[in-house]
Backbone atoms as SQL, in Angstrom:
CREATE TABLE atoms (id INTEGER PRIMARY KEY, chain TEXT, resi INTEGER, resn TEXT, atom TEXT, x REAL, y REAL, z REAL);
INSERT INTO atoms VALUES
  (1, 'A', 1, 'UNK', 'N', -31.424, -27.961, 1.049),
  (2, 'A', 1, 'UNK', 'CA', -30.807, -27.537, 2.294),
  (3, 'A', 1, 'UNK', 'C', -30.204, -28.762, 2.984),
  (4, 'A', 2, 'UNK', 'N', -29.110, -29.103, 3.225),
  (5, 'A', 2, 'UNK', 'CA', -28.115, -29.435, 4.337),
  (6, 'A', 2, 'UNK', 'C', -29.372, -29.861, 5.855),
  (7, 'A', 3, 'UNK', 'N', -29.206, -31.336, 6.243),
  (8, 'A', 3, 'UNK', 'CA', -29.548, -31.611, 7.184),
  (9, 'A', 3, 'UNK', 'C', -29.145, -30.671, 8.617),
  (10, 'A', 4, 'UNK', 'N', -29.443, -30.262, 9.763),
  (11, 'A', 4, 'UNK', 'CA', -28.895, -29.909, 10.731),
  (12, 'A', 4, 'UNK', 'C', -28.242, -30.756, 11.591),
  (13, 'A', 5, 'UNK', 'N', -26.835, -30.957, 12.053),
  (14, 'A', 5, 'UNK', 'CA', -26.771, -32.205, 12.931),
  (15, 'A', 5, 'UNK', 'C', -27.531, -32.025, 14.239),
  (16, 'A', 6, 'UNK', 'N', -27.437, -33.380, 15.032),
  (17, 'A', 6, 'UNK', 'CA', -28.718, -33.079, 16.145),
  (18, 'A', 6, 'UNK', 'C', -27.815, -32.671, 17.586),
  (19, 'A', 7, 'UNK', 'N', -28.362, -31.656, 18.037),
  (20, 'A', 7, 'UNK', 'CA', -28.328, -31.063, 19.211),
  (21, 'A', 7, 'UNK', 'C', -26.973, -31.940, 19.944),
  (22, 'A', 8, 'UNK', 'N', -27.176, -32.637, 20.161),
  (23, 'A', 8, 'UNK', 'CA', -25.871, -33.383, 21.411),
  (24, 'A', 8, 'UNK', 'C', -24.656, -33.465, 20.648),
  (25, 'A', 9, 'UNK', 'N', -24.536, -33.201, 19.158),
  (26, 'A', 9, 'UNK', 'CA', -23.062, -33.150, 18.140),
  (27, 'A', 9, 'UNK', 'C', -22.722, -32.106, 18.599),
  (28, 'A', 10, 'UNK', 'N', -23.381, -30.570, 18.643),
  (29, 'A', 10, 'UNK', 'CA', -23.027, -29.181, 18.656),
  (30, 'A', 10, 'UNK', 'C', -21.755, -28.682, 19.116),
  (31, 'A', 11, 'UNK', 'N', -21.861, -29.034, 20.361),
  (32, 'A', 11, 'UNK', 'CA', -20.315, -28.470, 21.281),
  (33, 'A', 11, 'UNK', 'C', -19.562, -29.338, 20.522),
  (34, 'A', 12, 'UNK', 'N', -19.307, -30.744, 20.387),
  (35, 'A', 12, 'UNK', 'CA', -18.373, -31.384, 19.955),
  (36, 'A', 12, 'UNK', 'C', -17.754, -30.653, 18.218),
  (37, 'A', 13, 'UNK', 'N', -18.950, -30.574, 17.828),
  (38, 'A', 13, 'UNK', 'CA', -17.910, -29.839, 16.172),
  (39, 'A', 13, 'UNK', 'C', -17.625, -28.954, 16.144),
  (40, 'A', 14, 'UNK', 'N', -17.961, -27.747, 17.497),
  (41, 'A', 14, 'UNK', 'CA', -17.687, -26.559, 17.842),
  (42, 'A', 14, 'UNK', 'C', -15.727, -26.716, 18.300),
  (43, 'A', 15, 'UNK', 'N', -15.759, -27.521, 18.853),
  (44, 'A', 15, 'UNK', 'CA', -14.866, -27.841, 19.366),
  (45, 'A', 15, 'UNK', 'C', -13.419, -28.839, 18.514),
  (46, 'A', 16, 'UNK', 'N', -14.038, -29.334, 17.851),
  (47, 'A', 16, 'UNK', 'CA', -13.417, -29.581, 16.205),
  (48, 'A', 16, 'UNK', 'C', -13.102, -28.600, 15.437),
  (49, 'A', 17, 'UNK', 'N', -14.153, -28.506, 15.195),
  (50, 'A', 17, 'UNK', 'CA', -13.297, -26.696, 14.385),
  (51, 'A', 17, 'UNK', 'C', -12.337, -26.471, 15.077),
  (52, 'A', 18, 'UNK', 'N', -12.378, -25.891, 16.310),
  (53, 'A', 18, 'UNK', 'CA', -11.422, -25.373, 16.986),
  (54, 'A', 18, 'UNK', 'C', -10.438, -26.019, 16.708),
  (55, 'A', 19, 'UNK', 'N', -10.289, -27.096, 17.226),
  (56, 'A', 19, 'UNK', 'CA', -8.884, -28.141, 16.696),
  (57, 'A', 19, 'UNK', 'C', -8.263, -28.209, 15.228),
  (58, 'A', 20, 'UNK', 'N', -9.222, -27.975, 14.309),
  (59, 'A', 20, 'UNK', 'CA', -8.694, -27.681, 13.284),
  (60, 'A', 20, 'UNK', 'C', -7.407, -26.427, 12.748),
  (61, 'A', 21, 'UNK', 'N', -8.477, -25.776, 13.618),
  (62, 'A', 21, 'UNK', 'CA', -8.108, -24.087, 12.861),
  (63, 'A', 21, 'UNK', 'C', -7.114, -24.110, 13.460),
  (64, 'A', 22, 'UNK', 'N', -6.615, -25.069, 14.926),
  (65, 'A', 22, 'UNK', 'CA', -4.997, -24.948, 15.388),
  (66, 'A', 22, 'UNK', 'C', -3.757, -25.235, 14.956),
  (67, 'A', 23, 'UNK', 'N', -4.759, -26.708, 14.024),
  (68, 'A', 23, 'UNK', 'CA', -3.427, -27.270, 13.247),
  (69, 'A', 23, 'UNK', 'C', -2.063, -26.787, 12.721),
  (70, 'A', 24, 'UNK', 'N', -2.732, -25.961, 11.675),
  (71, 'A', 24, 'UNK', 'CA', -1.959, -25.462, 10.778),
  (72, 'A', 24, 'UNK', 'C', -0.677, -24.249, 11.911),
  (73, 'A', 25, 'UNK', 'N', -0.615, -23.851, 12.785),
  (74, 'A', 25, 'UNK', 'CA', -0.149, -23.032, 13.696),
  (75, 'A', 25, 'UNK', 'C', 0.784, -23.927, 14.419),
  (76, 'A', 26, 'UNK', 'N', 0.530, -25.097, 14.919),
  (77, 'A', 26, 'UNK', 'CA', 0.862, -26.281, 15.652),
  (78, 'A', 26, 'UNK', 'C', 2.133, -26.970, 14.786),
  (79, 'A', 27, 'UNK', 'N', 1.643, -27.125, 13.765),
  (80, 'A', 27, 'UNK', 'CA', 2.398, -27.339, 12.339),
  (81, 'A', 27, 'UNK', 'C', 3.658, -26.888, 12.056),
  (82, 'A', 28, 'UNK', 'N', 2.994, -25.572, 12.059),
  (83, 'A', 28, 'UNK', 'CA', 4.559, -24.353, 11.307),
  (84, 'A', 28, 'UNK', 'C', 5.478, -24.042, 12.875),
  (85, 'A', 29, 'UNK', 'N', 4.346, -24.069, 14.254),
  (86, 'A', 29, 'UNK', 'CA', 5.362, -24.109, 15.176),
  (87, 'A', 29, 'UNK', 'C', 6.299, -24.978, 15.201),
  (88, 'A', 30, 'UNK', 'N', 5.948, -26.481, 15.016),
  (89, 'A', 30, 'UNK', 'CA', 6.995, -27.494, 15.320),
  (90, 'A', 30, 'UNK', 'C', 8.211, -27.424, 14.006),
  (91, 'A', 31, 'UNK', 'N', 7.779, -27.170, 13.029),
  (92, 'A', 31, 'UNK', 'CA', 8.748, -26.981, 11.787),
  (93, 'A', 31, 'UNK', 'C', 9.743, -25.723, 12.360),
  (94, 'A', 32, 'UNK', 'N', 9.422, -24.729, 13.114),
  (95, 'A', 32, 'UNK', 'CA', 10.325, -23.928, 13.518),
  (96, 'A', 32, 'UNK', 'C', 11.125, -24.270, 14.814),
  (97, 'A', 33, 'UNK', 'N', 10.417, -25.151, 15.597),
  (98, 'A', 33, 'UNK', 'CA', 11.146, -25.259, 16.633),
  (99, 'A', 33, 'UNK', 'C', 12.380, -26.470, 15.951),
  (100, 'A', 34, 'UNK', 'N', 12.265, -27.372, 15.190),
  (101, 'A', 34, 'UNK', 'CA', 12.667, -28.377, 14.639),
  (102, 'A', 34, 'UNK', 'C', 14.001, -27.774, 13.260),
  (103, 'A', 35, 'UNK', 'N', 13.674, -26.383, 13.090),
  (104, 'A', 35, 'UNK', 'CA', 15.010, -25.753, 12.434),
  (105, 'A', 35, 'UNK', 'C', 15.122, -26.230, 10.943),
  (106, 'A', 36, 'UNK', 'N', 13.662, -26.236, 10.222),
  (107, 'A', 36, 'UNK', 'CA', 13.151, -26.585, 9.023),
  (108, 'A', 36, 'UNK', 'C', 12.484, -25.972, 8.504),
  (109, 'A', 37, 'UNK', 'N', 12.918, -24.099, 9.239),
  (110, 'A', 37, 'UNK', 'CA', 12.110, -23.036, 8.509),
  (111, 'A', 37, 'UNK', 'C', 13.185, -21.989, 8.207),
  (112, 'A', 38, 'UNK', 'N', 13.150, -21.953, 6.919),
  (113, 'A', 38, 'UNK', 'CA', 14.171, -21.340, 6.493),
  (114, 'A', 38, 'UNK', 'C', 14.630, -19.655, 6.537),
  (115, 'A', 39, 'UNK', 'N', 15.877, -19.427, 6.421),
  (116, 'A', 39, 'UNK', 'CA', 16.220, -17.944, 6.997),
  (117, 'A', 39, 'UNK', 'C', 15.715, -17.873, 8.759),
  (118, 'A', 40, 'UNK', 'N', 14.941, -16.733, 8.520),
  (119, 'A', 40, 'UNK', 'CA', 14.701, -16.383, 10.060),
  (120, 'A', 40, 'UNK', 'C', 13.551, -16.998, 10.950),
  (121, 'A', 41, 'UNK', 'N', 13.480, -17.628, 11.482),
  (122, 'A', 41, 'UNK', 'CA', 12.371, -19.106, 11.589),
  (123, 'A', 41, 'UNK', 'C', 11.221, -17.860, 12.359),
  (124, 'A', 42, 'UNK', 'N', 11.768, -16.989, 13.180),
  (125, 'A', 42, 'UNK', 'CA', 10.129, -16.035, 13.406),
  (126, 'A', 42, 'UNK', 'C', 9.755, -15.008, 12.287),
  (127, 'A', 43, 'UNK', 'N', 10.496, -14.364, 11.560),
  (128, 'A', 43, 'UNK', 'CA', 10.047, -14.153, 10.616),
  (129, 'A', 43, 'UNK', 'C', 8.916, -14.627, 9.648),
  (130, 'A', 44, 'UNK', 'N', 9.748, -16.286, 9.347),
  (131, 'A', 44, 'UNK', 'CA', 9.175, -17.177, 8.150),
  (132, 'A', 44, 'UNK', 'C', 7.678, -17.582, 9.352),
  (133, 'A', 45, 'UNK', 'N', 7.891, -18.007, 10.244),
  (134, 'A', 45, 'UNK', 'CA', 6.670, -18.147, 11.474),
  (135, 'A', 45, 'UNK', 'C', 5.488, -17.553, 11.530),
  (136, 'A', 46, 'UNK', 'N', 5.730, -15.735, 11.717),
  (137, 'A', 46, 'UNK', 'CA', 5.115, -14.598, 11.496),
  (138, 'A', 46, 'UNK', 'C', 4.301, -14.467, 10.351),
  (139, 'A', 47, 'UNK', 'N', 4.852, -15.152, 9.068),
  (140, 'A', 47, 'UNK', 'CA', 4.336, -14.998, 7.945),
  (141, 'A', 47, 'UNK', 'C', 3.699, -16.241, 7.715),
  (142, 'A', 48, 'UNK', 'N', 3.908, -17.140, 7.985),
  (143, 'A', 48, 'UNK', 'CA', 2.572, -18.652, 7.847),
  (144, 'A', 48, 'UNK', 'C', 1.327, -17.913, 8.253),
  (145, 'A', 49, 'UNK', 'N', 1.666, -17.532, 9.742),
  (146, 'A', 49, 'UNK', 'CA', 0.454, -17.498, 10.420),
  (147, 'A', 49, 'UNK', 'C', -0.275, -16.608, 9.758),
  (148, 'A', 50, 'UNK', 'N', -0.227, -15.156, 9.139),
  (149, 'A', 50, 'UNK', 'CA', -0.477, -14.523, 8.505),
  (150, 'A', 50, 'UNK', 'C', -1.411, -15.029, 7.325),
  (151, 'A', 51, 'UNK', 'N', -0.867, -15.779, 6.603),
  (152, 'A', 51, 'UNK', 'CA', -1.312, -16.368, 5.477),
  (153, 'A', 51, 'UNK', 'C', -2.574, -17.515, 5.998),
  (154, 'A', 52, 'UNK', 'N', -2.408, -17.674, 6.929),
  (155, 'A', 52, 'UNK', 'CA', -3.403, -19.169, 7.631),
  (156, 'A', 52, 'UNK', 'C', -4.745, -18.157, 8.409),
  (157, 'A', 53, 'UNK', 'N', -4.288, -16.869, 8.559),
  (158, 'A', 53, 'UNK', 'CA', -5.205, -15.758, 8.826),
  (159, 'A', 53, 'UNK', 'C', -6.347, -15.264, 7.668),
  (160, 'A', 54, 'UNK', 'N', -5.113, -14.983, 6.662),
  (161, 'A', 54, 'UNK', 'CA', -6.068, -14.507, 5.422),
  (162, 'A', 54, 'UNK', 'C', -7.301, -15.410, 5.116),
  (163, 'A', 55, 'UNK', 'N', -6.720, -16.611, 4.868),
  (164, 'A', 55, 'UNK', 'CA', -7.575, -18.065, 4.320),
  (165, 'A', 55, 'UNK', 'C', -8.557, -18.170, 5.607),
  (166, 'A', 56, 'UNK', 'N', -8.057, -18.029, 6.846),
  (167, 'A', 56, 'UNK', 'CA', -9.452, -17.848, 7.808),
  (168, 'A', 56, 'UNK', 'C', -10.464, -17.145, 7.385),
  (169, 'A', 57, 'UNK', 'N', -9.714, -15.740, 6.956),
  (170, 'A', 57, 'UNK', 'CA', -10.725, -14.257, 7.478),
  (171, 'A', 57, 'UNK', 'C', -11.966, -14.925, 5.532),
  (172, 'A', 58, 'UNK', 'N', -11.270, -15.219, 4.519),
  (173, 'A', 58, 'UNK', 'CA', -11.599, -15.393, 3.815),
  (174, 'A', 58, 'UNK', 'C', -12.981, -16.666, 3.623),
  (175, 'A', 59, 'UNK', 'N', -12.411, -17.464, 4.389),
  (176, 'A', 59, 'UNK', 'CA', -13.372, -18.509, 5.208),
  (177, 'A', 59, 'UNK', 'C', -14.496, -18.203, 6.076),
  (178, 'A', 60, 'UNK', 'N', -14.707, -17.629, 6.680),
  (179, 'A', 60, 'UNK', 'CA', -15.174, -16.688, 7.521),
  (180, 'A', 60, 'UNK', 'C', -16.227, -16.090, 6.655),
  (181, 'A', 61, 'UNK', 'N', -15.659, -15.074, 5.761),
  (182, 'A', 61, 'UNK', 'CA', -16.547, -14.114, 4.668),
  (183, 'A', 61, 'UNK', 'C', -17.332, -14.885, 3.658),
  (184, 'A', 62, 'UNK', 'N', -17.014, -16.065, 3.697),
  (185, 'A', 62, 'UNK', 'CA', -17.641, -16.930, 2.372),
  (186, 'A', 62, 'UNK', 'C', -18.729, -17.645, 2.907),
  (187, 'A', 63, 'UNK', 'N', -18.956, -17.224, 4.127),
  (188, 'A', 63, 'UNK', 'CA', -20.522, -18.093, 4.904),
  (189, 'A', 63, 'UNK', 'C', -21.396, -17.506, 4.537),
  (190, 'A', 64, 'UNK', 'N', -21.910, -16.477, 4.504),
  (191, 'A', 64, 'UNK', 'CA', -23.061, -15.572, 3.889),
  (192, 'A', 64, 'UNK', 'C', -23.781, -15.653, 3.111),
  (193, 'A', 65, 'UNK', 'N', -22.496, -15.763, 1.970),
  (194, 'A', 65, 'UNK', 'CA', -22.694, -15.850, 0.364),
  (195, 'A', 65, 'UNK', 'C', -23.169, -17.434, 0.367),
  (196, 'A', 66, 'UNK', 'N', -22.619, -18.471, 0.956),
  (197, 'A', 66, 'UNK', 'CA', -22.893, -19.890, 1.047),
  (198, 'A', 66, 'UNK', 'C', -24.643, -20.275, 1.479),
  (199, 'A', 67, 'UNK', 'N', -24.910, -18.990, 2.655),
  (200, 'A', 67, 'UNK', 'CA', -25.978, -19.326, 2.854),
  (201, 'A', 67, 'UNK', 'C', -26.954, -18.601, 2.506),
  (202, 'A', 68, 'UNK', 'N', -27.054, -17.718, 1.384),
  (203, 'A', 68, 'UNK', 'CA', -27.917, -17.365, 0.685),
  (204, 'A', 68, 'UNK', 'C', -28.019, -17.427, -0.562),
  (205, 'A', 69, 'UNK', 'N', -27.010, -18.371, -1.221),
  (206, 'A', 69, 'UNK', 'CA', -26.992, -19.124, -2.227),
  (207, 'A', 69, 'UNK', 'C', -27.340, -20.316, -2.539),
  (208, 'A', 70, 'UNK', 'N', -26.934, -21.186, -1.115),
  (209, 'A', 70, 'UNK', 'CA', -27.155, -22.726, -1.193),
  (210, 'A', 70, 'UNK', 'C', -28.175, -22.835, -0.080),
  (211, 'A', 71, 'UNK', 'N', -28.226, -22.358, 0.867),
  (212, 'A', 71, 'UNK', 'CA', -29.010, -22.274, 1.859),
  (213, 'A', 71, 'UNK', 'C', -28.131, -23.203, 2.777),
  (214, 'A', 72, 'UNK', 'N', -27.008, -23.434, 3.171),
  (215, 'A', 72, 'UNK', 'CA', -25.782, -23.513, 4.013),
  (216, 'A', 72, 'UNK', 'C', -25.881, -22.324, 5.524),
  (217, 'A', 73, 'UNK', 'N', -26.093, -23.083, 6.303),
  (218, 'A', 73, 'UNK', 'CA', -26.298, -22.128, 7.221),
  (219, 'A', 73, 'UNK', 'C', -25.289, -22.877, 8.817),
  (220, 'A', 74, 'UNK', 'N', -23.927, -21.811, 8.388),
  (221, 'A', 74, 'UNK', 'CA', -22.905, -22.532, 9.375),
  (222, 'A', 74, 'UNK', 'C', -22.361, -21.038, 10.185),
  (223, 'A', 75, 'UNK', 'N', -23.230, -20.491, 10.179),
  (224, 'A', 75, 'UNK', 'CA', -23.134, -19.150, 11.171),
  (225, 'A', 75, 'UNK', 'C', -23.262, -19.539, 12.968),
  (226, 'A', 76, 'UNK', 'N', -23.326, -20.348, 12.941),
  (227, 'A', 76, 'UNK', 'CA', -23.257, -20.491, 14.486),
  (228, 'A', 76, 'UNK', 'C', -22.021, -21.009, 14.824),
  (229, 'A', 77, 'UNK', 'N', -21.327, -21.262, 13.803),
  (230, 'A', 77, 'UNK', 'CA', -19.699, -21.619, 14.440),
  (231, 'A', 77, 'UNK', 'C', -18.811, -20.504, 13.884);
């Protein structure tokens, strides 16, 4: 089993994640505002995010299995 980090990290990687999971959104926004997304830039926009959804929701679903396999226990974020 995976150490737990200690108590005073918590909010902070809570809050990392968060920053993470924005990136990719932050990303494909500036590539569209910047006119380096090809054809219809909300269209092509519409559909990143989509795809950066799936790989979430998929991310998301793979904690379970992680922690009753490995004993990974990242359900609190």
């Amino acid at each position: 089993m995976l150490p737990a980090l200690p108590r005073k990290y918590h909010a902070t990687s809570i809050w990392l994640l968060y920053a993470v999971g924005f990136l990719p959104a932050a990303y494909d926004f500036w590539l569209g505002a910047t006119g380096r997304l090809p054809g219809n830039p909300v269209k092509a926009f519409e559909h990143l995010l989509g795809l950066w959804a799936l790989r979430f929701l998929v991310a998301t679903l793979a904690i379970t299995p992680l922690r009753d396999l490995f004993g990974i226990n990242w359900i609190r974020y």
